[in-house]
C-alpha positions in Angstrom: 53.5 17.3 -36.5 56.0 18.0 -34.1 59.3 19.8 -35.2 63.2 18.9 -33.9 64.3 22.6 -34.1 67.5 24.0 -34.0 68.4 25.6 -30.7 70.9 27.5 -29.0 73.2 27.5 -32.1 75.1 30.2 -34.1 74.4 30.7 -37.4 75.5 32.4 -40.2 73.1 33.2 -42.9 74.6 34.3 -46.6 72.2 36.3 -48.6 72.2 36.8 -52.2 68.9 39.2 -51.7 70.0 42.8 -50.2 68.0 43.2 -46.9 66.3 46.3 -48.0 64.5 44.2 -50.9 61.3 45.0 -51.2 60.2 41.9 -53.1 59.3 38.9 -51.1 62.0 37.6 -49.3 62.1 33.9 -47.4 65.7 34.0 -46.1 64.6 37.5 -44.3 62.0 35.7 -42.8 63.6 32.4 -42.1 66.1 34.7 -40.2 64.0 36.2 -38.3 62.3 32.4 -37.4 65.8 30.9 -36.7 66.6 33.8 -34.5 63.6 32.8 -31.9 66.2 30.1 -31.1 69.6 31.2 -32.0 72.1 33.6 -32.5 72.3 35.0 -36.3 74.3 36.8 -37.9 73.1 37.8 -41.4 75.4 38.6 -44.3 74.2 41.2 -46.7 74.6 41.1 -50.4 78.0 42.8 -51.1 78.2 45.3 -53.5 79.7 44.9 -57.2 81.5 47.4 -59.2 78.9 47.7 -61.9 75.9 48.1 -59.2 78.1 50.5 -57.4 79.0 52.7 -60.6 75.2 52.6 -61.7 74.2 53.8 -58.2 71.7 50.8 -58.3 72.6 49.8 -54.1 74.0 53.5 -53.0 70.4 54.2 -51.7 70.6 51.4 -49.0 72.7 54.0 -46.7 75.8 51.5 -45.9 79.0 53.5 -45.3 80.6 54.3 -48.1 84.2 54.0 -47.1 86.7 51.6 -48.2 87.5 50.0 -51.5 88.6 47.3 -52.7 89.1 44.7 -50.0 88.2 47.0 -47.3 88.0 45.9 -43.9 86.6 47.8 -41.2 85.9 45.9 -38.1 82.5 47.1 -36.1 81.7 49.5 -38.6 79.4 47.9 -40.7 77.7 45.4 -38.2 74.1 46.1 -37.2 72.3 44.7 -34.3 68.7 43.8 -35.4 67.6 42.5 -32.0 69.1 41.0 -29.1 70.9 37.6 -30.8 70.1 39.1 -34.4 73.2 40.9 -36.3 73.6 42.3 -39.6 76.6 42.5 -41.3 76.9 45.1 -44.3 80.2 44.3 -46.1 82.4 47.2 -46.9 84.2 45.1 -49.7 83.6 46.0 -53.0 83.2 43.1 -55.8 84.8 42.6 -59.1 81.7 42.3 -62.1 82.7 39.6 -64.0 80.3 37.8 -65.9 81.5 39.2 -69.1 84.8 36.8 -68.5 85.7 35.3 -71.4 87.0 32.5 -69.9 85.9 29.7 -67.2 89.3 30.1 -65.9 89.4 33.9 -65.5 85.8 33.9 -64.2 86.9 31.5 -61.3 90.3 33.1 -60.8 88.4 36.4 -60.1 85.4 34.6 -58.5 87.7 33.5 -55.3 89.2 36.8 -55.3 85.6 38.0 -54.7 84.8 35.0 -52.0 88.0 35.7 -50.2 87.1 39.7 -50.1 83.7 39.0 -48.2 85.1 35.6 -46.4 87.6 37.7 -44.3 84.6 40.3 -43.5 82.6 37.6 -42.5 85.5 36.1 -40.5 86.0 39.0 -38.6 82.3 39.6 -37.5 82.4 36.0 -35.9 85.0 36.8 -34.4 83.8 40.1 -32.6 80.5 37.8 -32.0 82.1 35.1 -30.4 80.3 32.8 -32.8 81.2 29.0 -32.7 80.4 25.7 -33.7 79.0 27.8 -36.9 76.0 26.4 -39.2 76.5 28.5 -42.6 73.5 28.6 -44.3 73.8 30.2 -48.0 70.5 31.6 -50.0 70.7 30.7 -53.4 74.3 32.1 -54.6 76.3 29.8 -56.0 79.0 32.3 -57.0 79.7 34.6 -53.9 79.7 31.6 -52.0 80.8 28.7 -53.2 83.9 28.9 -51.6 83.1 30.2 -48.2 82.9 26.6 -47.0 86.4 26.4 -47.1 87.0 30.0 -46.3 84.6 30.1 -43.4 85.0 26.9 -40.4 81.8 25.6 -39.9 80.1 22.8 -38.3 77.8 22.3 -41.3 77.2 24.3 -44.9 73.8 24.4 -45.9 72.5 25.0 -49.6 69.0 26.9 -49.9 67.4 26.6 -53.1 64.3 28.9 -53.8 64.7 29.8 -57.6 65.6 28.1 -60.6 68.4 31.1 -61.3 70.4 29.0 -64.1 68.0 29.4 -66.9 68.1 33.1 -66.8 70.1 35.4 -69.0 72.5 36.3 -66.1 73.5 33.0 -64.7 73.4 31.2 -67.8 76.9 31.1 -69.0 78.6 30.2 -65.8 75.4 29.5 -63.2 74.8 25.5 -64.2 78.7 24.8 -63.7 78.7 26.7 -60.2 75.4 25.6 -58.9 76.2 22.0 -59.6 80.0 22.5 -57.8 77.8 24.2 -54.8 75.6 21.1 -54.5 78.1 19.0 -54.7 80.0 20.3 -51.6 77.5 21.0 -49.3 76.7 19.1 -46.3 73.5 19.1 -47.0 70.9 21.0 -49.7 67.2 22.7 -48.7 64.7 23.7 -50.9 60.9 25.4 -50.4 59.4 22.6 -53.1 59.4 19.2 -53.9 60.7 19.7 -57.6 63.6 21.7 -56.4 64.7 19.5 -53.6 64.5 16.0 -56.2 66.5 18.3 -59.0 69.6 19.1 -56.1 69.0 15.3 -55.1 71.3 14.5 -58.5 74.2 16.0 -57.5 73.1 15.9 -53.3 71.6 13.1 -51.7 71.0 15.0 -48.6 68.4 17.2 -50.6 64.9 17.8 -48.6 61.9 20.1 -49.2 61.3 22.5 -46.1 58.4 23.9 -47.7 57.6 27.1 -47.5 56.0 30.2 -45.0 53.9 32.5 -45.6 52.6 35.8 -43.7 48.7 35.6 -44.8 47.7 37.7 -41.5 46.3 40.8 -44.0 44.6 38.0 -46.4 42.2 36.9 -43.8 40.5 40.1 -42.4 37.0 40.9 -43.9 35.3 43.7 -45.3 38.6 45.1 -46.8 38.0 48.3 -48.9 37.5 48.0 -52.5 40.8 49.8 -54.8 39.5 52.8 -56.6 40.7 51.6 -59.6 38.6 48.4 -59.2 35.5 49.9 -58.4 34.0 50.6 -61.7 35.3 47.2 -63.3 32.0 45.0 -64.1 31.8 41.9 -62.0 32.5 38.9 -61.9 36.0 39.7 -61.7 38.4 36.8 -62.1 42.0 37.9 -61.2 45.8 37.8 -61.0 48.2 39.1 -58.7 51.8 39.0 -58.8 54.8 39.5 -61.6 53.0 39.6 -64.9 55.8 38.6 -66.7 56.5 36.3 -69.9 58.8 34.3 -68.8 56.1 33.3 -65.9 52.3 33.6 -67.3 50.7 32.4 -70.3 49.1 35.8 -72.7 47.5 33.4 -74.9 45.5 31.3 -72.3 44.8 35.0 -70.3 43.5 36.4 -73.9 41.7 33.3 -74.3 39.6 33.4 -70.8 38.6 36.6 -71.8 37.5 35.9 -75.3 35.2 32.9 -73.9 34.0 34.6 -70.9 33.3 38.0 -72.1 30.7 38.9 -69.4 33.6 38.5 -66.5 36.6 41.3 -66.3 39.9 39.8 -66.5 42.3 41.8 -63.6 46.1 41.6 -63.8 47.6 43.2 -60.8 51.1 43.7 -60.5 54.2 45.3 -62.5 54.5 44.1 -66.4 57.3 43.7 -68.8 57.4 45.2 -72.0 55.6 42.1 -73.4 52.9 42.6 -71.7 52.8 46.1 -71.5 52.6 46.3 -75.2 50.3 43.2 -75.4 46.3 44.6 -76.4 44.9 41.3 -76.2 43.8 41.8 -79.6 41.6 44.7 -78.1 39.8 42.6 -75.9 37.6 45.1 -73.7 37.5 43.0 -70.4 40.8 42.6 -69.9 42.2 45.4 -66.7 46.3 45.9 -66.3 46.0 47.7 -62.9 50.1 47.4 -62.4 51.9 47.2 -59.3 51.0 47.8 -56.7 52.3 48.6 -52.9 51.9 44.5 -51.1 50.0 46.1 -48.3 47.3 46.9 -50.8 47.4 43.4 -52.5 44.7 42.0 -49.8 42.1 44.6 -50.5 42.6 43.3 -54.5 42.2 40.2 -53.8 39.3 39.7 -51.6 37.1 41.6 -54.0 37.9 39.1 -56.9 35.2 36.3 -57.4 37.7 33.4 -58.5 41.2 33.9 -58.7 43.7 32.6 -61.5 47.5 31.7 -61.6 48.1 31.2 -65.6 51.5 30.2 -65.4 53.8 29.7 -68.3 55.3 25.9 -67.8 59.3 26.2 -68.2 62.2 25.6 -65.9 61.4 28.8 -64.2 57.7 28.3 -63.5 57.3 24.1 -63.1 58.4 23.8 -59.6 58.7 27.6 -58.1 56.6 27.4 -54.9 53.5 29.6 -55.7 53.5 31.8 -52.8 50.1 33.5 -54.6 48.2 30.3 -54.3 48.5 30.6 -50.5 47.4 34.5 -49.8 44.5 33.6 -52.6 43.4 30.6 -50.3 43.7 32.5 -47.2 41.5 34.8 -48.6 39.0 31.8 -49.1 38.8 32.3 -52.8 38.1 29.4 -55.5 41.5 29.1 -57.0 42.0 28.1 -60.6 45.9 27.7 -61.7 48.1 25.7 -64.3 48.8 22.2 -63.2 52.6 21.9 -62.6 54.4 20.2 -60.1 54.6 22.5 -57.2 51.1 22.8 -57.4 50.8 19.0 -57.1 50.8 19.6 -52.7 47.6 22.7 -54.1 45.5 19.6 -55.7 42.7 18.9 -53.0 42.4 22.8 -52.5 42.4 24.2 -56.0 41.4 23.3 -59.9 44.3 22.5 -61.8 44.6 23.2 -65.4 46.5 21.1 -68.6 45.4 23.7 -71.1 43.3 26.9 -71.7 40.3 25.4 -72.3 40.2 23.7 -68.6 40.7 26.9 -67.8 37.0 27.7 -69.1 35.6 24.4 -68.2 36.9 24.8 -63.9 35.5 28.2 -63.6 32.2 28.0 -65.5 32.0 25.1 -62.8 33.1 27.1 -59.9 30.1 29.4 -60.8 27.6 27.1 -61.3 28.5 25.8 -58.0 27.5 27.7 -55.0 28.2 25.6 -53.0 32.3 26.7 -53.4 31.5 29.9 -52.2 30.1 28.9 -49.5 31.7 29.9 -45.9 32.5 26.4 -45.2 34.4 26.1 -48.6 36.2 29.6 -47.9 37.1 28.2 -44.0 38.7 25.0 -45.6 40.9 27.1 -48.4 42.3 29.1 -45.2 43.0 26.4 -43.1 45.1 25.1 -45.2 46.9 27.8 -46.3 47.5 28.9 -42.4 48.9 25.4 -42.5 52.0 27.3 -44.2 53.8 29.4 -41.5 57.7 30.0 -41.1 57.8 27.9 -37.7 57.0 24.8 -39.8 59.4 25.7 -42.4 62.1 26.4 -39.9 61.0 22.8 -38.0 61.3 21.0 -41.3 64.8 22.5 -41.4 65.6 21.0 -38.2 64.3 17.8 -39.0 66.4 18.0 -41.7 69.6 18.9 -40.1 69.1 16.2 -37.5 68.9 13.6 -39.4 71.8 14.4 -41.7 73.9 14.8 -39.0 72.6 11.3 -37.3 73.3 9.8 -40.6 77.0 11.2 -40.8 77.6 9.8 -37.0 76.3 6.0 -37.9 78.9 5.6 -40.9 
């Protein structure tokens, strides 16, 4: 499909990830895309008082002068690569999530907006930037007001996370994320679910879909982990966040109590529910933990089928499943809990209502040789390679076009 990318543009990219996350991070990578084409400057996640007195963002080695409302012009603006700048606000930002009060929290809220709107300000100006597109990633507090703080030629919502059901955002996230829809030009989203949820508030809501760096999942004869090597096979397995608020214990315990000659692997850090979790002392279950995400490839490709059992709930229903892709670039039969980002997954993958089609879809898959075969693998890879960043960034485009054509024919 050809793309209508945008070209020879500035753009300002608002982060509510720190750069120096080591967790995946899209708006890293869509910079990086958009900067093929563009100028871009990126804004760093500013610190807060609490992180700051908990030593929690000291490590990331920005200089540590200033204070409140600092500004100092050059200092703390880092060229990536020609076209590429990152800007590491000096400004230091109130905590306030324990307000009482709407109207405090807001009062305080622009304060904080203001602080990091005249940083940002002042880096486009020493940049030259015009004719600005201000994308923002997913914070709805630090930047709802930098539309009207910041000129710009168009303010773009991303939306990547369903943020409002957790603890943090909870008491003030809904009524903020709704006033950030609301004012932007136009809202993005990496699946279908998300972009039809902003589409209540934003009618110029799309789904850019979403890239994927799969490079490392499709080399061959990757070494098997230590810690996998005496495991008895077949191995069906997980990788990623094993979390509660994302996977389902029960329908994990329950693969394992049907399947007892498989080993059930969970790769990836735990919470204390799980950690504490025995399974009801279920000997073929493996908690590996995390692990460094150069080494998830080698885990992977020495599974036999792998699994996503994904808790259904705001957090989980239409979160794009990044897993599913590396586990089909790896070519591997991929059983995973029907939900509606996985709807675009369907032709590629066995979907799952409950725990017992868990059993059902993978006694199948090994009865079947035939979805082992290297044709079968070829297909799950090609489609996952389907995924990159250049298509994401194209959909973008195609996006931002035909807003703005739109906005010229009224």
């Amino acid at each position: 499909m050809e793309h209508q990318f945008i070209k020879h543009r500035d753009i300002v990219l608002f982060s509510f990830q720190p750069w120096e996350s080591d967790i995946a991070f899209n708006f890293k990578d869509m910079a990086f895309e958009l900067a093929k084409n563009n100028r871009v400057l990126f804004i760093n996640r500013a610190r807060d008082r609490n992180s700051l007195l908990r030593n929690a963002l000291d490590k990331r080695g920005v200089p540590p002068g200033g204070g409140v409302g600092a500004r100092k012009k050059g200092r703390n603006l880092q060229q990536i690569q020609e076209g590429f700048w990152l800007l590491h606000p000096a400004s230091i930002l109130e905590s306030i999530n324990w307000s009482p009060s709407y109207r405090l929290y807001d009062f305080v809220n622009r304060i904080n907006n203001k602080r990091l709107a005249g940083e940002i300000a002042e880096a486009i100006e020493e940049l030259d930037f015009e004719d600005i597109i201000f994308i923002n990633d997913n914070d709805f507090f630090r930047g709802v007001y930098q539309k009207e703080l910041i000129p710009c030629e168009k303010y773009i919502f991303y939306i990547r996370d369903f943020l409002t059901i957790q603890p943090f955002f909870k008491k003030y996230g809904p009524r903020f994320e709704k006033k950030m829809f609301q004012k932007s030009d136009m809202v993005v989203a990496n699946s279908a679910y998300l972009a039809e949820y902003a589409r209540q508030w934003n009618r110029n809501s799309f789904d850019i879909g979403q890239g994927c760096h799969l490079e490392n999942f499709i080399v061959d004869n990757l070494p098997m982990p230590e810690d996998l090597r005496n495991i008895p096979r077949p191995v069906i397995g997980y990788c990623g966040a094993v979390t509660s608020m994302r996977l389902d214990a029960a329908v994990i315990e329950y693969i394992a109590a049907s399947l007892p000659d498989c080993s059930v692997v969970l790769v990836g850090p735990m919470d204390a529910q799980f950690e504490k979790n025995d399974f009801r002392g279920l000997k073929n279950i493996y908690k590996l933990g995390g692990k460094e995400p150069g080494q998830i490839p080698d885990y992977v490709y020495h599974f036999d089928i792998c699994i996503n059992p994904q808790a259904i709930n705001q957090l989980t229903i239409g979160n794009y499943p990044r897993k599913i892709d590396e586990y089909l670039a790896a070519g591997k039969p991929v059983v995973a809990t029907a939900t509606d980002a996985m709807k675009m997954f369907s032709d590629h993958t066995f979907l799952c209502s409950s725990k017992e089609d868990y059993i059902s879809q993978i006694n199948m898959i090994f009865s079947d040789k035939k979805l082992f075969s290297g044709e079968e693998r070829l297909r799950r890879r090609n489609f996952a390679l389907e995924h990159t960043w250049e298509n994401c960034i194209g959909c973008l485009g195609d996006a931002y076009y035909k807003t703005s054509y739109a906005e010229k024919m009224v």
